[in-house]
N, CA, C and O of each residue as an XYZ file, in Angstrom:
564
protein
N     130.576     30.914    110.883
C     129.414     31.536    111.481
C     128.931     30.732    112.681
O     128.670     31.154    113.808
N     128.863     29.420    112.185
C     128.331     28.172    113.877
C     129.178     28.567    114.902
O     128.700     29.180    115.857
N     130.786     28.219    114.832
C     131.958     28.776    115.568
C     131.538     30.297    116.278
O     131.630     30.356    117.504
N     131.243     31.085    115.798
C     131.226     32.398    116.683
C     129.963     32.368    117.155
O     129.957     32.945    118.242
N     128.626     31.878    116.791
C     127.110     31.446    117.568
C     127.607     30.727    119.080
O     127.266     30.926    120.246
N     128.656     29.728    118.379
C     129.292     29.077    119.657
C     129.451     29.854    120.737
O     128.725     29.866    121.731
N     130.521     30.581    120.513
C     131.441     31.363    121.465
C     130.658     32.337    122.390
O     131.017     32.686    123.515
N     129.517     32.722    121.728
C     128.362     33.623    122.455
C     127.649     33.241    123.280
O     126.952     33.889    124.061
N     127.818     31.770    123.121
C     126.211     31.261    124.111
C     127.024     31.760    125.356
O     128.188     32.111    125.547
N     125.422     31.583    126.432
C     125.837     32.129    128.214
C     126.534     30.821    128.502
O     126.341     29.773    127.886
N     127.574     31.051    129.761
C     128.110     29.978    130.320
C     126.916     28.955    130.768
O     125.788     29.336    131.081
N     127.420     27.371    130.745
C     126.801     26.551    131.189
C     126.101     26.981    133.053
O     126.780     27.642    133.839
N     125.426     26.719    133.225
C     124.347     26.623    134.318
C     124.942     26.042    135.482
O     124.636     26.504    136.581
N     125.757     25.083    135.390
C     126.191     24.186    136.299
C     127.240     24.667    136.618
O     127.504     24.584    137.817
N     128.414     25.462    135.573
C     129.220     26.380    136.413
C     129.493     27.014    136.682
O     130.638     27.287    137.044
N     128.019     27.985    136.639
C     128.257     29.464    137.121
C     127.610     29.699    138.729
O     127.720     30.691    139.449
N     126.806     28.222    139.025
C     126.546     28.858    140.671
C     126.346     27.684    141.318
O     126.184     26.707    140.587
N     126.306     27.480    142.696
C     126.849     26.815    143.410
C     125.910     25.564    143.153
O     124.772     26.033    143.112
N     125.853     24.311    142.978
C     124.605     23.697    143.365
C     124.206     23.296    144.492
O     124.866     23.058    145.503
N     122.613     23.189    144.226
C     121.741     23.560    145.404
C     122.076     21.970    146.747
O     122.418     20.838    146.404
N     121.940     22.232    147.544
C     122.096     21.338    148.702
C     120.882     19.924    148.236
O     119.991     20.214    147.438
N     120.927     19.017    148.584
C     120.101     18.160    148.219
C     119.449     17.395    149.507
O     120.121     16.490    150.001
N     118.142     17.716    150.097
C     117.196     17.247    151.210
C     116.981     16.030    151.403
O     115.754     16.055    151.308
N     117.322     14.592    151.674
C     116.417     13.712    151.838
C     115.938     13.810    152.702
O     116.558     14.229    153.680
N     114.330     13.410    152.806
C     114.255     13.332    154.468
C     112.521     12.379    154.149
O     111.906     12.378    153.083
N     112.143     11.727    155.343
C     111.521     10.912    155.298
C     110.031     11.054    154.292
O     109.816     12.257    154.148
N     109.123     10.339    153.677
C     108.041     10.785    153.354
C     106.951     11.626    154.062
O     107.072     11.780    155.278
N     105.980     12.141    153.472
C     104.872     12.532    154.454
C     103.855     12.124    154.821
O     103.019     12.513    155.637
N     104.019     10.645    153.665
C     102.722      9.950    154.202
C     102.892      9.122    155.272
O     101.979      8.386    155.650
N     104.140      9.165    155.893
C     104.434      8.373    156.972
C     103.737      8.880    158.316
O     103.958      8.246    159.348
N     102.471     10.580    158.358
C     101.949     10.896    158.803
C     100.902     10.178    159.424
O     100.488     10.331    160.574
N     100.377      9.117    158.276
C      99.494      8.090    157.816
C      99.446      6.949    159.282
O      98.642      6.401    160.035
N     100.864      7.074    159.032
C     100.852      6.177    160.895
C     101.338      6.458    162.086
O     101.767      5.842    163.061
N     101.127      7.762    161.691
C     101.154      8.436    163.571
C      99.357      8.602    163.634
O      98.880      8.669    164.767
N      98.641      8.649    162.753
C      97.262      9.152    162.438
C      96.760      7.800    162.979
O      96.144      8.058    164.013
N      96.742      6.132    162.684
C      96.793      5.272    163.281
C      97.083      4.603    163.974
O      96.653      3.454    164.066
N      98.337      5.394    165.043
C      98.557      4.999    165.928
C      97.904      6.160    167.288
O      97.894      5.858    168.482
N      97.458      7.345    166.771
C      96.563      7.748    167.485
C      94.974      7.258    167.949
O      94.354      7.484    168.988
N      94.650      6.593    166.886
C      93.243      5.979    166.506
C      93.259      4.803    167.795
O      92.476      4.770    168.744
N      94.374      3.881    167.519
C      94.913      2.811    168.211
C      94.848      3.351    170.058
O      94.623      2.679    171.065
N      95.030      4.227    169.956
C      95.606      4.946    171.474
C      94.567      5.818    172.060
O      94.787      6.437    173.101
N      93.254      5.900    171.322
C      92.034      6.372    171.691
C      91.346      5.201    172.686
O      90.588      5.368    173.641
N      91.851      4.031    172.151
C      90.972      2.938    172.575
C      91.313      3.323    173.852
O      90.613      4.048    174.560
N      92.664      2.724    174.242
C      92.993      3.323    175.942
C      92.619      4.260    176.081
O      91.452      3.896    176.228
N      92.581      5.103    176.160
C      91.617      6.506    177.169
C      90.551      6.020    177.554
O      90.149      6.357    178.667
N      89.627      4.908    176.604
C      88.247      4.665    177.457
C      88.474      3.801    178.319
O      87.531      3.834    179.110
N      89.431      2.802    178.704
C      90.670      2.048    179.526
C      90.758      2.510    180.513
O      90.119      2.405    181.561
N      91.973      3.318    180.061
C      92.649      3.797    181.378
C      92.515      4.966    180.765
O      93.311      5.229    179.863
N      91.062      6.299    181.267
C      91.558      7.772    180.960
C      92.877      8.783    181.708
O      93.419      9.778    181.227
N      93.131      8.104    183.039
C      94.245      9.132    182.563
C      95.870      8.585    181.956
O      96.637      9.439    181.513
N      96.168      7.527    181.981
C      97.581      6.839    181.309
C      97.231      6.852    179.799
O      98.133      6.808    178.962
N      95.869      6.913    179.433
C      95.531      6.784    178.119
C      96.105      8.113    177.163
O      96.743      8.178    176.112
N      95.524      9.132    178.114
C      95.702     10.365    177.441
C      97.367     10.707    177.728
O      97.820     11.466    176.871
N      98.208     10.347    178.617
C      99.414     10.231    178.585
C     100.295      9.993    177.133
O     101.134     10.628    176.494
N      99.687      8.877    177.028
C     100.081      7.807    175.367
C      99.840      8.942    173.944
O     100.349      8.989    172.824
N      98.914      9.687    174.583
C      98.656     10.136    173.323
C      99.561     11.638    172.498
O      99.360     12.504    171.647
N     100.593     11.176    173.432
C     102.101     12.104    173.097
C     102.760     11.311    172.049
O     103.582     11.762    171.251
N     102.233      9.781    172.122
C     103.597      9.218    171.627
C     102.948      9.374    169.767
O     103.879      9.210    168.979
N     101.704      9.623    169.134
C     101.547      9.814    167.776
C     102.345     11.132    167.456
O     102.853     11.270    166.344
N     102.491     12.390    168.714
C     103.107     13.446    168.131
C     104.176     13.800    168.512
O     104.540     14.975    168.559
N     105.004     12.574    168.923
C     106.456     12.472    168.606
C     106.471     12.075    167.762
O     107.575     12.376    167.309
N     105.830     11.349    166.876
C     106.338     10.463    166.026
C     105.904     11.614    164.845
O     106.873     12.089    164.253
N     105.206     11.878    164.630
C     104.776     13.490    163.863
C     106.085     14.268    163.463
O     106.512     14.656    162.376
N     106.562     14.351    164.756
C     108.057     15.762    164.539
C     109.002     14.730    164.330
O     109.801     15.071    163.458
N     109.212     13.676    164.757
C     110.224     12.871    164.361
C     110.645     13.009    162.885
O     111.696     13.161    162.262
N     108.784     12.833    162.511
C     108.733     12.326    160.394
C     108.830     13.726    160.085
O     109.341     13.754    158.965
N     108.599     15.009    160.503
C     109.428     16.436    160.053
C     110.622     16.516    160.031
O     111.257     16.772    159.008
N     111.273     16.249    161.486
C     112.414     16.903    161.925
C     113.622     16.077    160.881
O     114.043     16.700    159.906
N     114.140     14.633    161.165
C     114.460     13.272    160.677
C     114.991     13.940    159.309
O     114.128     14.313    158.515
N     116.449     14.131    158.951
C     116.602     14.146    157.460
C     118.084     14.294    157.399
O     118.746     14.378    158.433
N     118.621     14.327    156.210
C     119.993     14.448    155.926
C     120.182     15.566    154.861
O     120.044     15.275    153.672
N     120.398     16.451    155.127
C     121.388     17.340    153.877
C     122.505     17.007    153.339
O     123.318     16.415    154.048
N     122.824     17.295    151.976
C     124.332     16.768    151.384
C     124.593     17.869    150.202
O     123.731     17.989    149.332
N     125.503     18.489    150.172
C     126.176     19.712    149.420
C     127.452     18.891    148.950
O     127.714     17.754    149.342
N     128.056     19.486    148.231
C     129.337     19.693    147.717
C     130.725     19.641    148.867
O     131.885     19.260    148.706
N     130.237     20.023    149.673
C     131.331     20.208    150.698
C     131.110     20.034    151.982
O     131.973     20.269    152.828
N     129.662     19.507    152.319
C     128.837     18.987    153.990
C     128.236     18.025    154.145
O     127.615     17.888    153.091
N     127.973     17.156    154.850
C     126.859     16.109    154.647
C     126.364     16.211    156.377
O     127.259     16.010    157.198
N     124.645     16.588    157.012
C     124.249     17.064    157.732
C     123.405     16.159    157.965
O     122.497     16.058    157.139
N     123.412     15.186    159.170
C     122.334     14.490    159.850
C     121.716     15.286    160.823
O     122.206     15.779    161.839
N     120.156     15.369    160.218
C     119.168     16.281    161.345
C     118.091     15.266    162.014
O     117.206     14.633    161.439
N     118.531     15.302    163.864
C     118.145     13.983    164.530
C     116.825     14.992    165.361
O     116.762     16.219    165.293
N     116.096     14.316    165.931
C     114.854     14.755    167.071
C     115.464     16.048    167.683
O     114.998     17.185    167.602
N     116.779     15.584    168.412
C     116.826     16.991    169.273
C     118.313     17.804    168.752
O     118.774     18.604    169.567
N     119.059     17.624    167.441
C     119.866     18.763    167.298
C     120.528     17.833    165.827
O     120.182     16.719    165.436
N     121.292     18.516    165.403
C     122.036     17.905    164.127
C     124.082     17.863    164.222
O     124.841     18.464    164.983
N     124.344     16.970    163.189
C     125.384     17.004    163.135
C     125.938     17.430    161.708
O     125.339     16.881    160.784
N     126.973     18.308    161.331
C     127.940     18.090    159.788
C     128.976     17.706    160.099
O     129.377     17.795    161.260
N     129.578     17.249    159.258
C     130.633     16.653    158.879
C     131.010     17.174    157.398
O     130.131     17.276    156.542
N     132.268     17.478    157.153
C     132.938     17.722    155.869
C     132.889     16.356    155.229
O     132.839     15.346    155.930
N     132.901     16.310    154.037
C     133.366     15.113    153.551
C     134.733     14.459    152.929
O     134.720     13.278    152.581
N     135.432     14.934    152.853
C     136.696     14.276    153.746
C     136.994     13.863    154.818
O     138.064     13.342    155.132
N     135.872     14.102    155.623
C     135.666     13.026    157.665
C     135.015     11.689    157.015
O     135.147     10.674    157.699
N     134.371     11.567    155.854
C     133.821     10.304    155.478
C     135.068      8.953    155.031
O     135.896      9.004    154.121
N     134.893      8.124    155.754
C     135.366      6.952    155.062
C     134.607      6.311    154.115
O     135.029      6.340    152.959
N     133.721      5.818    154.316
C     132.596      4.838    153.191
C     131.329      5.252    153.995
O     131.321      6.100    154.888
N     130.114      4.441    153.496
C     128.929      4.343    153.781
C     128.609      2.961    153.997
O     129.082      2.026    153.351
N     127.880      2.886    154.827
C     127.683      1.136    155.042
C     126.074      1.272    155.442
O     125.581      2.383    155.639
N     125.341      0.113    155.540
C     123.884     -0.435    155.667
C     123.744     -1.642    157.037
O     123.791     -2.852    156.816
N     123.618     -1.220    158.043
C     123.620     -2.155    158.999
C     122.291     -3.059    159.280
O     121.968     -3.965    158.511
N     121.477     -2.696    160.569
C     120.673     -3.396    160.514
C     119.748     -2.802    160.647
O     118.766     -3.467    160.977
N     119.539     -1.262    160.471
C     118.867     -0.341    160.135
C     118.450     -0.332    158.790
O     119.384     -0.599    158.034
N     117.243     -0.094    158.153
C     117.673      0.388    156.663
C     118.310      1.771    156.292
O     118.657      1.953    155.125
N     118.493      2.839    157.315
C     119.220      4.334    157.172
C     120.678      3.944    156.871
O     121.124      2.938    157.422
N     121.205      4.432    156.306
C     123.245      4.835    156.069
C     123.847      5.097    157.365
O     123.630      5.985    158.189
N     124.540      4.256    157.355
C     125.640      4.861    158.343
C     126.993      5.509    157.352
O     127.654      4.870    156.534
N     127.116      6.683    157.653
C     128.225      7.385    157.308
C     129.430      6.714    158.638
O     129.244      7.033    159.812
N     130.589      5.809    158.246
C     131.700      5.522    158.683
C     132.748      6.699    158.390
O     133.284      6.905    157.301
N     132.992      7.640    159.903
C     134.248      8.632    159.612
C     135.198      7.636    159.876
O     135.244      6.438    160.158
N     136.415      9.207    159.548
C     137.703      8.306    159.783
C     138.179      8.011    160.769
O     139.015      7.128    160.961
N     137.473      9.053    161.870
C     137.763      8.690    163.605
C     137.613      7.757    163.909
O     138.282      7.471    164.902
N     136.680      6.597    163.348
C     136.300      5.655    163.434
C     134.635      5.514    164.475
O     134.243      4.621    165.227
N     133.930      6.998    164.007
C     132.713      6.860    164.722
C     131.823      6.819    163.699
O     132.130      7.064    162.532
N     130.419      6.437    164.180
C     129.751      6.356    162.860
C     128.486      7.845    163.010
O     128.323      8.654    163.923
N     127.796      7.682    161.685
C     126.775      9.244    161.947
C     126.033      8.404    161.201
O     126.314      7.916    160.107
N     124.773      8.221    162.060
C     123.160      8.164    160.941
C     122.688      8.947    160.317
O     122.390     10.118    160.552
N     122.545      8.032    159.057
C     122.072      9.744    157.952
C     120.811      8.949    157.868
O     120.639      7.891    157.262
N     119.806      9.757    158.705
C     118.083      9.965    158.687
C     117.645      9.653    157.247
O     118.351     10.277    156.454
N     116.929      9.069    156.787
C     115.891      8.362    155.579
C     116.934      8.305    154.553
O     116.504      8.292    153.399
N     118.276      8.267    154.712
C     119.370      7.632    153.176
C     119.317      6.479    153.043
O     120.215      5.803    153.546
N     118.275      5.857    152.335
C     118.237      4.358    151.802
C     118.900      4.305    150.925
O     119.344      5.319    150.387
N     119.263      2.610    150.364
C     120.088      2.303    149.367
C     119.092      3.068    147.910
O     119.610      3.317    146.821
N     117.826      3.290    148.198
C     117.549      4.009    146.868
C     117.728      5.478    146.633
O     117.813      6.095    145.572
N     117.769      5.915    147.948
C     118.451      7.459    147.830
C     119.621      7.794    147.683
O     119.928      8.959    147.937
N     120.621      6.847    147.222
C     122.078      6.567    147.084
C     122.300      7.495    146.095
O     123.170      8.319    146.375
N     121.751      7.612    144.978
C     121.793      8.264    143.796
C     121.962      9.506    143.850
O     122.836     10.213    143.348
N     120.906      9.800    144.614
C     121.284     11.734    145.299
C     122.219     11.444    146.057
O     123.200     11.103    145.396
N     122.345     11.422    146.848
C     123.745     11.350    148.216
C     125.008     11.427    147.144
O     125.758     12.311    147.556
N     125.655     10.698    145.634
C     126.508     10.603    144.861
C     126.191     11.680    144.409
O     126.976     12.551    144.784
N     125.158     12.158    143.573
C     125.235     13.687    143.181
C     125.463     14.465    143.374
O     126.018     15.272    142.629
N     124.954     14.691    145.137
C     125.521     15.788    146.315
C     126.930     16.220    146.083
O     127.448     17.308    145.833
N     127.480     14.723    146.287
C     128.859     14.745    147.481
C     129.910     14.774    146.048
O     131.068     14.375    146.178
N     129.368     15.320    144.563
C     130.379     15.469    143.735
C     130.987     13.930    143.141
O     131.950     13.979    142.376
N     130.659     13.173    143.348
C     131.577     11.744    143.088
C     132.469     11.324    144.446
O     133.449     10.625    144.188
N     132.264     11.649    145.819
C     132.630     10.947    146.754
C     131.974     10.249    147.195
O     132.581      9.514    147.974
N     130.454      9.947    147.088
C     130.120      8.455    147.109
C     129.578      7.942    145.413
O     128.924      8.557    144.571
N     130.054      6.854    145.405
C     129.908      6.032    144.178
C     128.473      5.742    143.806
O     128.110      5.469    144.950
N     127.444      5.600    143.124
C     126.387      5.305    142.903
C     125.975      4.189    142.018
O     126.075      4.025    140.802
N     125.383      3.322    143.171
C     125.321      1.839    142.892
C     124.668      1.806    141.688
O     125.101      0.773    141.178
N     124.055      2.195    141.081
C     122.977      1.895    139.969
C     124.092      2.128    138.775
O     123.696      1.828    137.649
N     124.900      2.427    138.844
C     125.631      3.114    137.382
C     127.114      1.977    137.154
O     127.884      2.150    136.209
């Protein structure tokens, strides 16, 4: 009777549809210091009003930067999304991952060029291995 309860259940979850793409991308409280570096950049305007108010582009670059700034990773893509356009790469173009003097990932292809993957810290390693199926290894395990 257990045996045929068995045989009925629905297929497992995980292999009946694709899994979902996995987002890192920077925090939002990193808003926190474009918000103080506007504050900072008020002072100049009473300074210098017009170079002051110039400056006061540079909190809302840094705004779309902390939107735009992220990496996607699927099963079969891994997608650095930079300020002004993005790149994929299959993952079989990946050689390893390395940590320079950035804290972001450098994805090392095999061309021998490298791709910044936007907010992949060594603690977001864990997703990036989940993504990519077991083509990157996950340090914690």
């Amino acid at each position: 009777m257990m045996a045929a309860m068995a045989s009925r259940r629905a297929p497992d979850e995980s292999t009946t549809r694709p899994a979902e793409p996995v987002v890192i991308r920077m925090s939002p409280m990193a808003h926190f210091a474009s918000g103080f570096l506007a504050l900072g950049l008020l002072v100049m305007i009473t300074v210098f009003p017009t170079w002051g108010a110039v400056f006061m582009v540079l909190p809302i670059l840094a705004s779309v930067a902390i939107v735009r700034l992220r990496t996607v990773a699927d099963r079969n893509t891994l997608t650095a999304r930079t300020l002004f356009g993005s790149r994929s790469v299959g993952w079989d173009e990946v050689d390893g991952l390395g940590f320079e003097r950035t804290s972001w990932a450098r994805a090392h292809l095999k061309d021998g060029s490298q791709l910044l993957l936007p907010a992949v810290t060594f603690t977001t390693l864990p997703l990036l291995a989940e993504a990519s199926g077991g083509r990157v290894p996950n340090p914690y395990e």
